[in-house]
N, C-alpha and C positions, 0 to 999 in steps of 0.2 A: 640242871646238870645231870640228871638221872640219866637224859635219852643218853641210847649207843649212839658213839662217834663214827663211823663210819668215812675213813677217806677213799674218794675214787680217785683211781690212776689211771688215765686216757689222754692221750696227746689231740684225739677229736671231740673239737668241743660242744659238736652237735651231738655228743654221746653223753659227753659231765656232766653237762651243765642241765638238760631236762631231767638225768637223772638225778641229779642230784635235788633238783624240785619235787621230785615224785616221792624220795625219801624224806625228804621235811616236812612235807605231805602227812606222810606215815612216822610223825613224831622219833627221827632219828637227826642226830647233827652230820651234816658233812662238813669235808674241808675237800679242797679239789688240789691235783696237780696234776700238766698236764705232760710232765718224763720224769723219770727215775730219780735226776737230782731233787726235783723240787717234791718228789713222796721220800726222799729219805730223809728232808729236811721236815717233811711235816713231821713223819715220825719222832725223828727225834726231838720236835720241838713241842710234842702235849700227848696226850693219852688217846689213841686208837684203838678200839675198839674189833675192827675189823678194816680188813684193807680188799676194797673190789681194785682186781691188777688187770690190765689190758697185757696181754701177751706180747704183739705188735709195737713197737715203738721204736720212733728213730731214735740213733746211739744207742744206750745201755735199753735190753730190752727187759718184757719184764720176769722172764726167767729168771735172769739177774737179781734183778728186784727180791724176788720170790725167794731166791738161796741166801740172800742176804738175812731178809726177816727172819729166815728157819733159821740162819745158824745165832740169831743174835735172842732166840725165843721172841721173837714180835708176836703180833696179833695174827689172829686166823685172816688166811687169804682165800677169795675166791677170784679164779684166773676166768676173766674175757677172752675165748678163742671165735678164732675163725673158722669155717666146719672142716676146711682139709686139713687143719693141723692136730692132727691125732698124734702124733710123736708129740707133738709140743703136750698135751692135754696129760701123758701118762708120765711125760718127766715134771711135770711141773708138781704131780701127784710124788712125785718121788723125792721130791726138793721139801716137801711139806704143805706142801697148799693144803685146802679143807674141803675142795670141790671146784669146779670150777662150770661155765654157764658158756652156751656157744654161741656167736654172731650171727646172725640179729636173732637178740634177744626179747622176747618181752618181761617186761620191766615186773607185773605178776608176781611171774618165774623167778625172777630174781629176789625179789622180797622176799616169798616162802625160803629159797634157799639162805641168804645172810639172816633168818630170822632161825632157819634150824641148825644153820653152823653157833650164831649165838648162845643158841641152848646148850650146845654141848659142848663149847668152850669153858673151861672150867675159869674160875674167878680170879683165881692164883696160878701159882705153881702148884704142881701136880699135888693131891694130897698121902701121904704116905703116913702108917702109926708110927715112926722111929727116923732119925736123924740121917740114918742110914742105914745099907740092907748090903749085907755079900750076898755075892752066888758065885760059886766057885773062888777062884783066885782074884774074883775082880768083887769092888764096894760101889756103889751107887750112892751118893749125896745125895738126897733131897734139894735140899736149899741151893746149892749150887748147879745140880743136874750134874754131876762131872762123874765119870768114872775112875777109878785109880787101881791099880794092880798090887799083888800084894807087894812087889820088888819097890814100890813108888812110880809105875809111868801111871802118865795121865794121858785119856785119851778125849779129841774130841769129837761131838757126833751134832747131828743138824738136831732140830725140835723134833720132826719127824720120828729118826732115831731112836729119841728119848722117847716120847708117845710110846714107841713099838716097844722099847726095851719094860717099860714100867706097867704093861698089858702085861706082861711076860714074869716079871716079880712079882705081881700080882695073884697070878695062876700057877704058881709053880708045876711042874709035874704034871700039866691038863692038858692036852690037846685041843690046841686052839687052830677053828678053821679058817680058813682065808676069808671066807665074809664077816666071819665074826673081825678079826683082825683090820680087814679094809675099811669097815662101817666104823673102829673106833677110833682109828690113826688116819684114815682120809676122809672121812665123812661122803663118803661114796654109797648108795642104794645100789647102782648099775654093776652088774655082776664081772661085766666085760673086762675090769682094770684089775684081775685079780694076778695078773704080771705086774703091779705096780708093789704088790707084797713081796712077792716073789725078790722083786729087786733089792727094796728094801732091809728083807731078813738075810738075802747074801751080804749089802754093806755091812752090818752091823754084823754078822760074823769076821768080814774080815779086820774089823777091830779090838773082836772078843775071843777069838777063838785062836789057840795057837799054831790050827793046821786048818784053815776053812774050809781044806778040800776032804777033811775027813773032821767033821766037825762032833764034839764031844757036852758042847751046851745049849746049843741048839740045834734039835734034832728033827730031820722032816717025814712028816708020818705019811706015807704016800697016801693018797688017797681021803688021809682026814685033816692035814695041815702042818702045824709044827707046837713044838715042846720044849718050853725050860728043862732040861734033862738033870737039875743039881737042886738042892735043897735051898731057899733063901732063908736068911738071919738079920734079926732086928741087931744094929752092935750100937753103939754110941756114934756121938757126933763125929 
């Protein structure tokens, strides 16, 4: 029961199913399915580990898929593309994926990557010293992930999101650069996706900030990245 589970999501089954031999191979469990109902249904039905996502698929694709798991905090995904789909590769990156591996792939390649997204998939939920942290007018939950304002709204934000936001309480006041940023919230080496931050710290402003277009708590350093601009606090639960 120790091995990672591992579900692959591929509607071709000359794609699953050798892979999925290759990994049991290399002491990890799969489960298969081969469209979006039947991996939502694995999910919800046992403990995933990580989820390899075919991009491609008839009906619900797996973008879909992909925004689903981010907003619900599921397991790290790596997205299956095909080589012209580079929009699809930097949204999917946007949605929360952890990386993603291009068609036709070798099977190698793809071990080293779901064994290095593994590693830096944390165990739990994120670990933070305090129940929860303000910065500025907004509080951060740990245990829930939520954010709440001091008036009482609550906001909500993908996994993603949270990722970025909780780099961000972490460093207060630090200038953090975009690789530092992309290598902890997408799990990305390739320098090229550094638009997929970019996008990222706009959503998440226009849910924190009360003027995104002049924004006052995260602030972007041209040239070296961006900044929690506010002080964070340990408060109670």
């Amino acid at each position: 029961m120790g091995e990672p589970h591992i579900l692959i999501v591929d509607d071709a089954r000359d794609i699953r199913e050798p892979l999925s031999q290759y990994l049991r191979k290399h002491s990890f469990r799969t489960s298969l399915a081969a469209d979006a109902g039947m991996a939502r249904a694995a999910v919800e039905q046992g403990a995933v580990d990580l989820v390899v996502l075919d991009i491609m698929m008839p009906g619900e694709d797996g973008l879909s898929v992909c925004r689903w798991l981010s907003e619900r905090g599921g397991p790290p995904v790596i997205l299956l593309t095909a080589m012209a789909d580079d929009a699809d590769r930097v949204i999917g990156l946007e949605l929360g994926a952890d990386d993603y591996v291009v068609k036709p792939f070798n099977p190698r390649e793809l071990l080293a990557r779901i064994r290095a997204v593994l590693r830096r998939a944390p165990a739990g939920p994120p670990k933070v010293e305090a129940a929860a942290r303000s910065f500025g007018p907004w509080t951060h939950h740990a245990d829930t992930a939520e954010i709440t304002h001091e008036d009482g709204r609550k906001i909500a934000r993908t996994s993603a999101e949270n990722r970025l936001l909780i780099v961000f309480l972490d460093n207060p006041r630090t200038v953090l650069s975009r690789d530092r940023l992309l290598d902890v919230t997408a799990g990305r080496e390739a320098k090229a996706y550094d638009r997929a931050i970019d996008n990222q710290v706009s959503r998440l402003r226009r849910k924190i900030e009360a003027d995104p277009k002049h924004p006052a708590l995260l602030l972007t350093e041209w040239g070296g990245g961006y900044r929690l601009a506010t002080a964070v606090e340990d408060v109670g639960a």
